[in-house]
Structures are given as C-alpha cells and as structure tokens.
Short mmCIF file of the C-alpha atoms (twelve columns), coordinates in Angstrom:
data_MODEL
# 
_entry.id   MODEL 
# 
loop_
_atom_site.group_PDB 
_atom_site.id 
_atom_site.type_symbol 
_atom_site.label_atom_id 
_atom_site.label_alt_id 
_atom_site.label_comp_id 
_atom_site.label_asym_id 
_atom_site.label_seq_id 
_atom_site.Cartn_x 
_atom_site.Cartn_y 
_atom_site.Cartn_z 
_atom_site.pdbx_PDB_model_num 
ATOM 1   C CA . UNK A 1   49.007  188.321 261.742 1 
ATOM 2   C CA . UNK A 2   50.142  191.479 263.668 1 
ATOM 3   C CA . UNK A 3   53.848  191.748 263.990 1 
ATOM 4   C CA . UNK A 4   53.114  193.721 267.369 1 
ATOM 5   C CA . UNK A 5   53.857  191.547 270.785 1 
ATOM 6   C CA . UNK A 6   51.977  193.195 274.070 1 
ATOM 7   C CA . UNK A 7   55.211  192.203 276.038 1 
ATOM 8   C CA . UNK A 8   59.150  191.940 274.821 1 
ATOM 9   C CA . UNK A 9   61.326  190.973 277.354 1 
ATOM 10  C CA . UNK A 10  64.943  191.684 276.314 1 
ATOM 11  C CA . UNK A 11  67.413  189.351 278.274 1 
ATOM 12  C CA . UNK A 12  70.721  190.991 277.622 1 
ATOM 13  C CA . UNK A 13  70.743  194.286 277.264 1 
ATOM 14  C CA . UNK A 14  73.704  195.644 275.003 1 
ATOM 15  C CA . UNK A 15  73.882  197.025 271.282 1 
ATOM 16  C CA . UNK A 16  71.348  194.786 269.510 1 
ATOM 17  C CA . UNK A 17  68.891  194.969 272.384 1 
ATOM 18  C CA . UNK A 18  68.883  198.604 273.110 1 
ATOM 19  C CA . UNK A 19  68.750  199.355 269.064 1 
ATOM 20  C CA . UNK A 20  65.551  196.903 269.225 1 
ATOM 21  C CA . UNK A 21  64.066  198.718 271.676 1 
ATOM 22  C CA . UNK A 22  64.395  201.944 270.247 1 
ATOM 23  C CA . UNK A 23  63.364  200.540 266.925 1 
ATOM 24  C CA . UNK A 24  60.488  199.050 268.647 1 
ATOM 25  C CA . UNK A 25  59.226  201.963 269.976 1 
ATOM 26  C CA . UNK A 26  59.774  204.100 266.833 1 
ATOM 27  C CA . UNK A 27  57.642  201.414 265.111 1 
ATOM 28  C CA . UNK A 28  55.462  200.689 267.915 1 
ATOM 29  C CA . UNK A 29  55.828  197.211 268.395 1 
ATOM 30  C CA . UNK A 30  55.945  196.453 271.685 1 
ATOM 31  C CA . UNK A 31  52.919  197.569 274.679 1 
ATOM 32  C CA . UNK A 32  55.495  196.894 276.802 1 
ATOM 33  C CA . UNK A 33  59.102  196.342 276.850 1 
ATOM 34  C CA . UNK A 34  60.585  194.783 279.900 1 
ATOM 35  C CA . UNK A 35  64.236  194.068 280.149 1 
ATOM 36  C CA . UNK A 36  67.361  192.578 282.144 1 
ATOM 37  C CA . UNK A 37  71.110  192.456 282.399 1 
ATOM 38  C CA . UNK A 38  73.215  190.327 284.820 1 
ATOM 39  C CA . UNK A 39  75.259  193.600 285.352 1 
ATOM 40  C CA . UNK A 40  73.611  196.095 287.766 1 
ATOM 41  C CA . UNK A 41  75.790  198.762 286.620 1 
ATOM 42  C CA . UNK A 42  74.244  198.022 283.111 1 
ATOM 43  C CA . UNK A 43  70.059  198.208 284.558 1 
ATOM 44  C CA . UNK A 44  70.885  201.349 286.467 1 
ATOM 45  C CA . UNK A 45  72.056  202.198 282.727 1 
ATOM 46  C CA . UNK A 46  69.470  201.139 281.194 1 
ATOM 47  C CA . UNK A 47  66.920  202.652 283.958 1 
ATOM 48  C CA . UNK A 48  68.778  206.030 283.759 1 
ATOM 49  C CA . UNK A 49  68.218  206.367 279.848 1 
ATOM 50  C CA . UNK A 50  64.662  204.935 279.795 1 
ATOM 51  C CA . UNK A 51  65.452  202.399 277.610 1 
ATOM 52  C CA . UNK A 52  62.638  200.055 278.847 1 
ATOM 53  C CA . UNK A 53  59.049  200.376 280.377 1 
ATOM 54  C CA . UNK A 54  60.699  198.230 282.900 1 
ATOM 55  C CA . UNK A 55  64.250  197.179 284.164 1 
ATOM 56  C CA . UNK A 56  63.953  194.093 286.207 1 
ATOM 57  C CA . UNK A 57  66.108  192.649 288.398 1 
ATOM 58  C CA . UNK A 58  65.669  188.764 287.500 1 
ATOM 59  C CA . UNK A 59  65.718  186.933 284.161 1 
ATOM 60  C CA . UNK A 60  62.369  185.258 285.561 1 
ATOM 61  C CA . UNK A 61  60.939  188.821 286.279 1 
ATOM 62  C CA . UNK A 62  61.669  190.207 283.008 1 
ATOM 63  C CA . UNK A 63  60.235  187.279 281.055 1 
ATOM 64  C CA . UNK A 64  56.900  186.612 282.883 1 
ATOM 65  C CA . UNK A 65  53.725  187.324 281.151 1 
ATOM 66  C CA . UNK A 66  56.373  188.175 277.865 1 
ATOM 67  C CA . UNK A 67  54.568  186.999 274.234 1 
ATOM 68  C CA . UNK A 68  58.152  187.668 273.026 1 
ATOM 69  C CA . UNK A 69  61.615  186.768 274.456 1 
ATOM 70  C CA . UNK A 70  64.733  188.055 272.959 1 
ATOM 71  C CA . UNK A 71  68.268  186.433 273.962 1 
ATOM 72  C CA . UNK A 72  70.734  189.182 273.870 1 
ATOM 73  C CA . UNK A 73  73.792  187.584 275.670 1 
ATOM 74  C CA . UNK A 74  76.885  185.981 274.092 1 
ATOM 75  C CA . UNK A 75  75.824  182.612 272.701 1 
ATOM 76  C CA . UNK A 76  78.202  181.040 275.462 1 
ATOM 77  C CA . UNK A 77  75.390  182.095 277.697 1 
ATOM 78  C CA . UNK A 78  72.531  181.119 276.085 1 
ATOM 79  C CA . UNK A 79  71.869  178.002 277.274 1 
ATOM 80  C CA . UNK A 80  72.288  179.109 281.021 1 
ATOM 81  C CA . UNK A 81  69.810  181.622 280.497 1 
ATOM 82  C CA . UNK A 82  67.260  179.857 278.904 1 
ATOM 83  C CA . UNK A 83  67.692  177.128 281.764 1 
ATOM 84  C CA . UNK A 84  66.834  180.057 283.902 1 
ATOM 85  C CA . UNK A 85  63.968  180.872 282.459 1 
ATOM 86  C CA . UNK A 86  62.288  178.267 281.152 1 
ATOM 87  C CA . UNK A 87  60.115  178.037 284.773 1 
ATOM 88  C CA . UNK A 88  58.767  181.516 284.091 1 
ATOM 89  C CA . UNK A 89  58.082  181.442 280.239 1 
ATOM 90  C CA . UNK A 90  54.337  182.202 279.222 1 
ATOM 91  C CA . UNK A 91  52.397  179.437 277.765 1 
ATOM 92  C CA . UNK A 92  51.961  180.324 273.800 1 
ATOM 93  C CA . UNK A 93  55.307  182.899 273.852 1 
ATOM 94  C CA . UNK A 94  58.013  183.186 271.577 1 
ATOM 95  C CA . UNK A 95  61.488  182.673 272.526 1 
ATOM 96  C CA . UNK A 96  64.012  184.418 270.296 1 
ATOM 97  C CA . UNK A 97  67.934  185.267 269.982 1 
ATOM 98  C CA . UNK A 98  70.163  187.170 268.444 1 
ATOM 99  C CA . UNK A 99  73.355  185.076 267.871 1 
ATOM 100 C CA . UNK A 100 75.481  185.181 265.330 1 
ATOM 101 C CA . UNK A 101 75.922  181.288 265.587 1 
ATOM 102 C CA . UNK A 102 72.881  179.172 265.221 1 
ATOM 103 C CA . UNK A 103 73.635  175.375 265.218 1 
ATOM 104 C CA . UNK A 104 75.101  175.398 268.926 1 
ATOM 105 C CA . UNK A 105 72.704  177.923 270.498 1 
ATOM 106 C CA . UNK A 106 69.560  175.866 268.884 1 
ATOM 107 C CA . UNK A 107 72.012  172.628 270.674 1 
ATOM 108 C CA . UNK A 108 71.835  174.745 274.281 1 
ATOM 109 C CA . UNK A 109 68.534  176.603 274.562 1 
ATOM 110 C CA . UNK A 110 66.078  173.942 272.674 1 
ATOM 111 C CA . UNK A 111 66.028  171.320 275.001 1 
ATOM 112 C CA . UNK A 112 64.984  173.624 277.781 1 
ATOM 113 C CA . UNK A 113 61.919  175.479 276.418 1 
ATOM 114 C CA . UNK A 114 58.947  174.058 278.239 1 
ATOM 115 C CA . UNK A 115 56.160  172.404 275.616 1 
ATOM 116 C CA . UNK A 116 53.660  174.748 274.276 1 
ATOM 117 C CA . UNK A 117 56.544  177.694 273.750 1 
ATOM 118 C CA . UNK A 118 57.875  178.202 270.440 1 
ATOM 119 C CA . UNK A 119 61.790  178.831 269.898 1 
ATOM 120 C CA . UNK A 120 62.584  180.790 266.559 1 
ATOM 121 C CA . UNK A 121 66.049  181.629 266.214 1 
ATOM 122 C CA . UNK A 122 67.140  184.648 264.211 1 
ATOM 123 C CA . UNK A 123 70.202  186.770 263.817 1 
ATOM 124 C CA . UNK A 124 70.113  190.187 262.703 1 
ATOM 125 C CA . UNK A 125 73.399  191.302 260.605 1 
ATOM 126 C CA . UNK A 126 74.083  194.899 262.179 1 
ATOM 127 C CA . UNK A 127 76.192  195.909 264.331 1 
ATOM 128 C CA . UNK A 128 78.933  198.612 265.395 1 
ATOM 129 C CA . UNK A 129 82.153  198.198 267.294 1 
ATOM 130 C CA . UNK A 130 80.608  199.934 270.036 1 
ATOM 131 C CA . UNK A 131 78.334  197.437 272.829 1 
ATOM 132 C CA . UNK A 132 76.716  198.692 276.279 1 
ATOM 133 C CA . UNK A 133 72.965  199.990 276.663 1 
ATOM 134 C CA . UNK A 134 74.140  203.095 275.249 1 
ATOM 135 C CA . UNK A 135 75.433  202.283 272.325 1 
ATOM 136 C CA . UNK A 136 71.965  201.719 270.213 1 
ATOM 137 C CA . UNK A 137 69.995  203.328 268.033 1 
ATOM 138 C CA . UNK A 138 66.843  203.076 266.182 1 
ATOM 139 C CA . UNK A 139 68.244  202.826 262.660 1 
ATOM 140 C CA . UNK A 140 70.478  200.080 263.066 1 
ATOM 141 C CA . UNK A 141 68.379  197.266 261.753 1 
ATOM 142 C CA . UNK A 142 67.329  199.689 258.843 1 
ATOM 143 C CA . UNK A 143 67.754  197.657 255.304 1 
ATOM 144 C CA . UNK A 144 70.086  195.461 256.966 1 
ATOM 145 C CA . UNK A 145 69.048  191.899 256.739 1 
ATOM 146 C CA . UNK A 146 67.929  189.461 259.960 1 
ATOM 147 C CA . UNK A 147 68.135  185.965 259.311 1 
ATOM 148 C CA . UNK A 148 65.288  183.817 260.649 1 
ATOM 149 C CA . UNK A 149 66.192  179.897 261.567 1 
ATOM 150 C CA . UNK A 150 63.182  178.276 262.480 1 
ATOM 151 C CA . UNK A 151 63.979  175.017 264.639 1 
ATOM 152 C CA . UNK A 152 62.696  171.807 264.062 1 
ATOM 153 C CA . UNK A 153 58.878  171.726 264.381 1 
ATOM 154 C CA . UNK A 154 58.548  175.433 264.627 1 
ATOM 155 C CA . UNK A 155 55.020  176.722 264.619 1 
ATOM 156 C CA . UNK A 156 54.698  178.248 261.356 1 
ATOM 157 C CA . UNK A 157 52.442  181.064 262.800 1 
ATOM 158 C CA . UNK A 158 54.950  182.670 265.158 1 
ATOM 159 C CA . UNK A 159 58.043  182.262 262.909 1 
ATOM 160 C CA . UNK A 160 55.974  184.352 260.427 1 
ATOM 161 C CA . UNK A 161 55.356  186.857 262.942 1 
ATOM 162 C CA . UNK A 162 59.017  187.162 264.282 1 
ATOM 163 C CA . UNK A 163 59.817  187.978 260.161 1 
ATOM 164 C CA . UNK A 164 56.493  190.442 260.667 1 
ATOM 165 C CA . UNK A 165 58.637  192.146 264.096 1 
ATOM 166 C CA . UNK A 166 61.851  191.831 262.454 1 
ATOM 167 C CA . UNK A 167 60.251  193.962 259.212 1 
ATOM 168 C CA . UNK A 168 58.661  196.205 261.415 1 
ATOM 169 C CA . UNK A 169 62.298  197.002 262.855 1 
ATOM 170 C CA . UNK A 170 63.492  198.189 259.433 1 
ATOM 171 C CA . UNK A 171 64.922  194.589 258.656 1 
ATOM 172 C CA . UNK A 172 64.721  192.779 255.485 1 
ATOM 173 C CA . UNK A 173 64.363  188.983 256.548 1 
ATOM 174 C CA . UNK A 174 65.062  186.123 255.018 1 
ATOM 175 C CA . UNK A 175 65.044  182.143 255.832 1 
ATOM 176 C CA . UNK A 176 67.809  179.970 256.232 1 
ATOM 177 C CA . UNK A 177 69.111  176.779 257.707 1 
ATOM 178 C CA . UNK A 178 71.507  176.393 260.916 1 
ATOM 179 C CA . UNK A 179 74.393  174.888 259.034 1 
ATOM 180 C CA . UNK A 180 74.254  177.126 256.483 1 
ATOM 181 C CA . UNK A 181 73.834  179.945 258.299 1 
ATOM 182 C CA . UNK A 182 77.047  179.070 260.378 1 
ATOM 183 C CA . UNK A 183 79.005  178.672 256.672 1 
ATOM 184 C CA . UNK A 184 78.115  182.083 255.521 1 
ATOM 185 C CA . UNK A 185 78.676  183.946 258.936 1 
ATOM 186 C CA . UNK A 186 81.807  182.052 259.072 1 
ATOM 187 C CA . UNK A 187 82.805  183.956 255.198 1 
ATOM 188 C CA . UNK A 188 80.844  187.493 255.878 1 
ATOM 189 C CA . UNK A 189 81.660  187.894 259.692 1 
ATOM 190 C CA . UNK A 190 83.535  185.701 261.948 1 
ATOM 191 C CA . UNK A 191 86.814  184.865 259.565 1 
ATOM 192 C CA . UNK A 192 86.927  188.742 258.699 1 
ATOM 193 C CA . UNK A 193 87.292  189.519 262.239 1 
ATOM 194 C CA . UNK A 194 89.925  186.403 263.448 1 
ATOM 195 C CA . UNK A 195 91.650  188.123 260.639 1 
ATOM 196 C CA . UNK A 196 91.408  191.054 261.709 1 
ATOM 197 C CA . UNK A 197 91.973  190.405 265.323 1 
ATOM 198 C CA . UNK A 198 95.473  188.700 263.975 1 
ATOM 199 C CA . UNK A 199 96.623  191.976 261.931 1 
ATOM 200 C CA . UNK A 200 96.380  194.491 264.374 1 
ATOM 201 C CA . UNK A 201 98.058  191.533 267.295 1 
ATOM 202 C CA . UNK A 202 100.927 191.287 264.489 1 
ATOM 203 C CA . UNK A 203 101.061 195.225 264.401 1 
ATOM 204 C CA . UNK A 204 101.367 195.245 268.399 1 
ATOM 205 C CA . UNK A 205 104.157 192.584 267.700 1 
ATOM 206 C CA . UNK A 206 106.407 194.397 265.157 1 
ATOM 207 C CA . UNK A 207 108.197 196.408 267.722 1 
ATOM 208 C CA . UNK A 208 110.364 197.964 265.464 1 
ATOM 209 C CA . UNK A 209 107.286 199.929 263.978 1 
ATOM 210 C CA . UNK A 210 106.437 201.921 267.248 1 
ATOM 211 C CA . UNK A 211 103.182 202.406 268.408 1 
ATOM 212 C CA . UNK A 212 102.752 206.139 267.419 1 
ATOM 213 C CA . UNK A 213 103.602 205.324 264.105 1 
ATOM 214 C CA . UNK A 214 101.011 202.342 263.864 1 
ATOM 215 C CA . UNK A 215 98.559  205.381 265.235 1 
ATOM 216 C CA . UNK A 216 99.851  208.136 263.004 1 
ATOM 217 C CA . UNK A 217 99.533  206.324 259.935 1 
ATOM 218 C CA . UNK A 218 96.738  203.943 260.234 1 
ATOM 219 C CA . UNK A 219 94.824  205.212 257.559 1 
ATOM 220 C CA . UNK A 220 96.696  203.507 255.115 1 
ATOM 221 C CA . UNK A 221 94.204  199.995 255.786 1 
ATOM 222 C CA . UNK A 222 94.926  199.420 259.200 1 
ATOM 223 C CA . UNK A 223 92.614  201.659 260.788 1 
ATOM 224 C CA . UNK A 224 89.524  199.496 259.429 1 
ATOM 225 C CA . UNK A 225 91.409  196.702 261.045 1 
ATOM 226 C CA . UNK A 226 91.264  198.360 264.136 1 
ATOM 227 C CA . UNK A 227 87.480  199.175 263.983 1 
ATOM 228 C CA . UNK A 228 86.064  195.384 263.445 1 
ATOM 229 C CA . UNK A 229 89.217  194.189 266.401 1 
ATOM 230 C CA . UNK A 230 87.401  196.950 268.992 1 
ATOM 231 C CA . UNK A 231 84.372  194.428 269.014 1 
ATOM 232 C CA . UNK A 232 83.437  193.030 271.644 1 
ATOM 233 C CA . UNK A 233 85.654  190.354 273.724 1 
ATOM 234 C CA . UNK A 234 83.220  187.875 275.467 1 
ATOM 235 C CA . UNK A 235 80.898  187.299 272.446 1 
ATOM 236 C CA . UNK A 236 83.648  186.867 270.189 1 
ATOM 237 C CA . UNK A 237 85.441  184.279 272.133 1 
ATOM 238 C CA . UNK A 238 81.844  182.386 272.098 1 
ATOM 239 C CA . UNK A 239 81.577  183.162 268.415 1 
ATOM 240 C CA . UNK A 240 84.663  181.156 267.783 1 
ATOM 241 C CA . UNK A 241 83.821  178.557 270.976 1 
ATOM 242 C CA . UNK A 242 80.948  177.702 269.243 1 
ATOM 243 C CA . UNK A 243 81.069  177.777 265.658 1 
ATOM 244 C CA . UNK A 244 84.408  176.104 265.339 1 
ATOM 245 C CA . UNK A 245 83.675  173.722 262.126 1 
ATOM 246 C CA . UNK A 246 82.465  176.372 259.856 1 
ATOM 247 C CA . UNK A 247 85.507  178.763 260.749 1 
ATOM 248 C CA . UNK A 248 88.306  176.260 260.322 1 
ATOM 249 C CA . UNK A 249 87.081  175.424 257.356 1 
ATOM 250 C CA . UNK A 250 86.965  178.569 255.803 1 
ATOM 251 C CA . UNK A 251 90.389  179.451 257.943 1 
ATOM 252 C CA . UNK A 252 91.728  176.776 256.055 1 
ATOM 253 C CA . UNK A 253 90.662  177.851 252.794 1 
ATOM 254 C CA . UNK A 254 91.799  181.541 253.564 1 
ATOM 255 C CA . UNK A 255 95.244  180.021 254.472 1 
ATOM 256 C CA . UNK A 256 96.034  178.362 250.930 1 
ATOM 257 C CA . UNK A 257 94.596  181.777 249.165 1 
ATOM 258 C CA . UNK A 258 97.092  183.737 251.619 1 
ATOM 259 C CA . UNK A 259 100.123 181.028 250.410 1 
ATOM 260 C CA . UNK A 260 99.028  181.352 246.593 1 
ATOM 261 C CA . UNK A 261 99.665  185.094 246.898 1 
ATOM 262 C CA . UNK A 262 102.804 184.761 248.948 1 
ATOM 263 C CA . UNK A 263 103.993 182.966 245.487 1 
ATOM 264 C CA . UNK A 264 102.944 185.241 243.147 1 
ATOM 265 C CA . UNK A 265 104.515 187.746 244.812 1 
ATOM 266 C CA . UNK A 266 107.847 185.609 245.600 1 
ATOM 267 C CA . UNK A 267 107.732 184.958 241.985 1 
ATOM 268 C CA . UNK A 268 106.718 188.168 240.822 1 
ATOM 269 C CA . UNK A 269 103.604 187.107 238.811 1 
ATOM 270 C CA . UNK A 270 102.064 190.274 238.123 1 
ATOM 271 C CA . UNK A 271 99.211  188.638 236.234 1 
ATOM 272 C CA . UNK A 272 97.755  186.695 239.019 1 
ATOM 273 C CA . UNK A 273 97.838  189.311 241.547 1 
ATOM 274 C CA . UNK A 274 96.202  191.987 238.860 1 
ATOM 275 C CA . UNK A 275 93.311  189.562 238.371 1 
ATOM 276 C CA . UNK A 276 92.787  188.155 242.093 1 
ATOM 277 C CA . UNK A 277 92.517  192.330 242.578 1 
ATOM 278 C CA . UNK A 278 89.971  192.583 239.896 1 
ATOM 279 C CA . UNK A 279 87.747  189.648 240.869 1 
ATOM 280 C CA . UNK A 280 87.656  191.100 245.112 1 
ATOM 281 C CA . UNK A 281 87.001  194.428 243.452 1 
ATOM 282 C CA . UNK A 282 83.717  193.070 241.494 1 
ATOM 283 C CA . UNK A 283 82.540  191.520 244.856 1 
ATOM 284 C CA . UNK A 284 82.714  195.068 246.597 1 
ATOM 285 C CA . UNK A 285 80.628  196.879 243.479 1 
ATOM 286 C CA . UNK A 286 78.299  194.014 244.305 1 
ATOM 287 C CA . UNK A 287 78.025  195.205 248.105 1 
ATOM 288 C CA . UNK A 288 77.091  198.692 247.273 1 
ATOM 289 C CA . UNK A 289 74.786  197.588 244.442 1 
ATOM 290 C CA . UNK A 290 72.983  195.730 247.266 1 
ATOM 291 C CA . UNK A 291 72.404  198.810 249.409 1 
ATOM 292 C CA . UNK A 292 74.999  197.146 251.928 1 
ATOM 293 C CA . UNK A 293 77.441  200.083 252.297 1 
ATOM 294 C CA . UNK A 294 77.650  203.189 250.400 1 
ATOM 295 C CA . UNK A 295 80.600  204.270 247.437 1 
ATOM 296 C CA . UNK A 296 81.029  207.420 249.410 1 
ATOM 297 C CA . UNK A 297 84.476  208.034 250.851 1 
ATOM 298 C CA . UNK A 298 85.624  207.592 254.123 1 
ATOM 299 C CA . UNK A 299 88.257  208.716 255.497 1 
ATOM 300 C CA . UNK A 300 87.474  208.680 259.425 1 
ATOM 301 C CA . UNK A 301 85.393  211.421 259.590 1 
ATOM 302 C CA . UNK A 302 81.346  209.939 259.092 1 
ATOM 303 C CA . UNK A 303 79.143  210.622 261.984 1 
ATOM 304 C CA . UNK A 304 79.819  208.789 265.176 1 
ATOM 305 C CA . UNK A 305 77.055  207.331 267.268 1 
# 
C-alpha cells in the first residue's frame, strides 16, 4: 500500500509538525498539506514561510476532506481537539498524534472518533529544544525511530501505512504497546528531563554561586542540563499531567540509586562508584553503536538550526 496520503492536515503546528511537513515534501508524501494552530501569530508564521499548501483558520477547515490527521498539540489538548473535530473527519481517514504519552491520549481522543475513522497513535522520538513553526527541518525524523501504538481494533491496513509515511519521513518504526510505551519514555525521556529541570532550578537556588559563574562555567555538565530544561513548558507540564504512574515509578527508582551513591560517597567506597561509572559508560557505547548520537566531541559549537 502507498505510504502517500492526498491530504495531511497538521493540527498543531510547532517542531514535529513543521519538520513533517518539510520531510513530507522532500519525500513527497503528501498532494496536499493543510494545517492549523490556535495561535494566529503562529498561521501568519506558518503562511509567511510556506510551510503548508494551506493555513486554515479552523481545526474543522484544516481536517476536511484530510486521508491523514496529525495531532501536534500538547497531549493536555488532545482530547479537546479531537472533540473538535470529530464532526468534520472524512469517512475512511486516519487520525494520528504525536505524543510522547500514549495511554492517556488513546483515554481522551478514542472515544470521540466517529465510526468508520481509524485512530493510530504514534510518537516519533526527535526533537530539539527549540518549538515554533520555525524551528523544523526536514532531517529531523532521519534514522530516528517513531513508535507506532495501534489502538484496540485498529484496521491493520492503515496502521501499516502510517509505518509506510513514517518510513517515508526518514523514520525507522517500530510497534509497541501503550503501557509500555509510557515505561520506556518515562526511562529515555520524561525522568531525564524532571531531572534535569530540578538541576538547573537547584543551580538558580544556590545563590552563593552567582549567576555569571553558573554561565561562565557551564561547560563543565551543566550546560547539557540547560539544553533538555529549554524545552518546551506547556507540553511538558502535560507530559508529567498525564503519564504520572510510569514517572513515579521510575522517580522512585532513580531516588534509591541517587541515596546508594550518596553512601558510597559518605563512606568513601571507591569500588562501587568505579563500577556504577563503568556499567552507565557501556550503556552510552551502546547509544552510538545504535546510530543514536555520534562519538564526536562537543563542546558547544555543532551547527545550530
């Protein structure tokens, strides 16, 4: 089955859309791409760089007529949106997300799409600390992976041709289930950024380091902190709203790792802390062996986008 759709509609139109639909048209996916954001400011954006065929000024507009429907808004939103709508969905179409939660958006936007419409969740895991309509690029699915999570009774047929779309962006796709999906974004994404979030709110804390200093010298760790705590506000807070279970959990497993450190290093157990090192190490060798970052050094200076 072709992975092209005649229409996308992208509902939300930030990083992850706008690096679809220039992905979409370098791979010519699309016949049309139609598009809408609850922010005028953000369509006069989006008109302004021609980042659609067309920038509409309803949800309903966007969507009608669509074979494809992507939901790029915080998964707080999701439901709303797909409420919104569900009226003007095609008969036959595909509705789609992008969230980086999947148990509670499949919970809000299910129960609204109309019979005869089939819902295929999917997440693609790429991103940048930078968000807006400007902020995309064609290459940002490239060799990254996009997790499809088909919901219950999902026409085989179209969840093969999402993974078909999602391929044709540059993505290597894979399967997986809602809950599980929630436990490993919980380990690979959303604790890494709480975490994250917390250092650089302790650094802002520690007034006796000033902030020039916490500036000056960031590249000694910190300055990575900073990058993943630049992300973006609103989806974050949803991210945490609505995948609570899986990220306490993990939280909670963080926590005792943190307190077995604090010991060895109250205690001055060399041993432990050498081989806790060693063992994170192997899992970063693993990364790069994977194609998911590169060895290369960086020290600040790669290419901004």
């Amino acid at each position: 089955m072709s992975a092209r759709y005649e229409r996308v509609a992208l509902i939300g139109l930030g990083l992850i859309a706008s690096s679809m639909a220039w992905a979409m048209r370098r791979g010519g996916l699309a016949g049309e791409i139609t598009g809408y954001a609850r922010s005028a400011e953000t369509r006069d954006i989006a008109r302004e760089i021609g980042l659609c065929d067309r920038v509409c000024d309803s949800a309903a507009e966007a969507v009608a007529g669509a074979d494809l429907v992507v939901l790029c808004v915080p998964v707080g939103a999701m439901g709303a949106v797909a409420e919104e709508i569900a009226p003007a969905l095609a008969p036959g179409a595909t509705v789609s997300d992008v969230g980086s939660v999947k148990k509670a958006v499949i919970e809000a936007v299910a129960p609204h799409i109309p019979e005869g419409v089939h819902f295929v969740p999917a997440h693609p895991l790429a991103g940048t600390e930078y968000s807006g309509p400007r902020a995309g690029f064609a290459e940002l699915f490239d060799n990254r992976w996009c997790l499809v999570v088909p919901a219950e009774g999902s026409d085989e047929a179209a969840v093969s041709r999402l993974e078909g779309f999602w391929e044709g962006l540059g993505a290597n796709v894979e399967r997986m289930d809602a809950d599980h999906h929630d436990l490993v974004l919980a380990v690979t994404s959303h604790t890494p950024h709480l975490i994250a979030y917390t250092m650089v709110g302790v650094a802002d804390d520690l007034r006796r380091v000033t902030d020039s200093e916490v500036i000056k010298y960031s590249a000694a760790g910190f300055r990575d902190f900073t990058r993943i705590a630049a992300s973006d506000p609103t989806m974050w807070r949803d991210v945490f709203m609505t995948n609570k279970e899986a990220t306490l959990e993990i939280l909670g497993r963080f926590t005792e790792e943190l307190f077995a450190l604090q010991r060895a290093i109250r205690l001055g157990d060399g041993a432990h802390l050498h081989e806790y090192f060693t063992r994170t190490r192997a899992i970063r060798r693993g990364i790069i062996e994977a194609g998911q970052d590169t060895a290369a050094p960086d020290f600040g200076r790669g290419p901004k986008r």
